[in-house]
N, C-alpha and C positions, 0 to 999 in steps of 0.2 A: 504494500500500500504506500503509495505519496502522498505529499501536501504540495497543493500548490495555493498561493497567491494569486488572485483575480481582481479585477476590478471591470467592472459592469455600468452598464447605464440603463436605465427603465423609466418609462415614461408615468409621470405623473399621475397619481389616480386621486378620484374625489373622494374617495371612502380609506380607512387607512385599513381596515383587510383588505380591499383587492390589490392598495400598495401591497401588501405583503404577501399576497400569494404572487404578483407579478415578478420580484424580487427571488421569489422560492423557486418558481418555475424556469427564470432564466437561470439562477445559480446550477439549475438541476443540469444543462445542456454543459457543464464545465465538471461536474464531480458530485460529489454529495456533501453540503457546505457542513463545517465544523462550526465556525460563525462565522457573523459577516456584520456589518456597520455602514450605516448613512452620512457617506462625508461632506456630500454638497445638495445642494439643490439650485436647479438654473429655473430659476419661474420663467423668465423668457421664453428660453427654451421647451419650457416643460418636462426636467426630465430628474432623473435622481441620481448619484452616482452614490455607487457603492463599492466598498473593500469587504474581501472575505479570503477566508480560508476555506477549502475545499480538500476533499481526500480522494481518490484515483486510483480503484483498483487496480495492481499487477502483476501477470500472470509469468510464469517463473518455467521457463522453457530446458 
């Protein structure tokens, strides 16, 4: 198993569960997140940027 560091962006939501499933769901396309944290938000933009840790199954040939 690995860790890796990611950093993500996901768009803004008006409810703060669908923020957070939006947030779970993309983490999920990198690894299975260990934790993760909201370090900006661009209102402009509309979007959220996040840091996490993720872990990465591997297989051992």
């Amino acid at each position: 198993m690995l860790t890796q560091f990611v950093q993500v962006e996901v768009p803004l939501q008006n409810n703060p569960a669908h923020l957070e499933r939006a947030i779970a769901q993309t983490l999920q396309t990198h690894g299975d997140p260990l934790r993760w944290a909201i370090t900006g938000i661009d209102a402009v933009q509309g979007i959220a940027r996040i840091e996490a840790v993720v872990t990465i199954s591997t297989r051992v040939v």
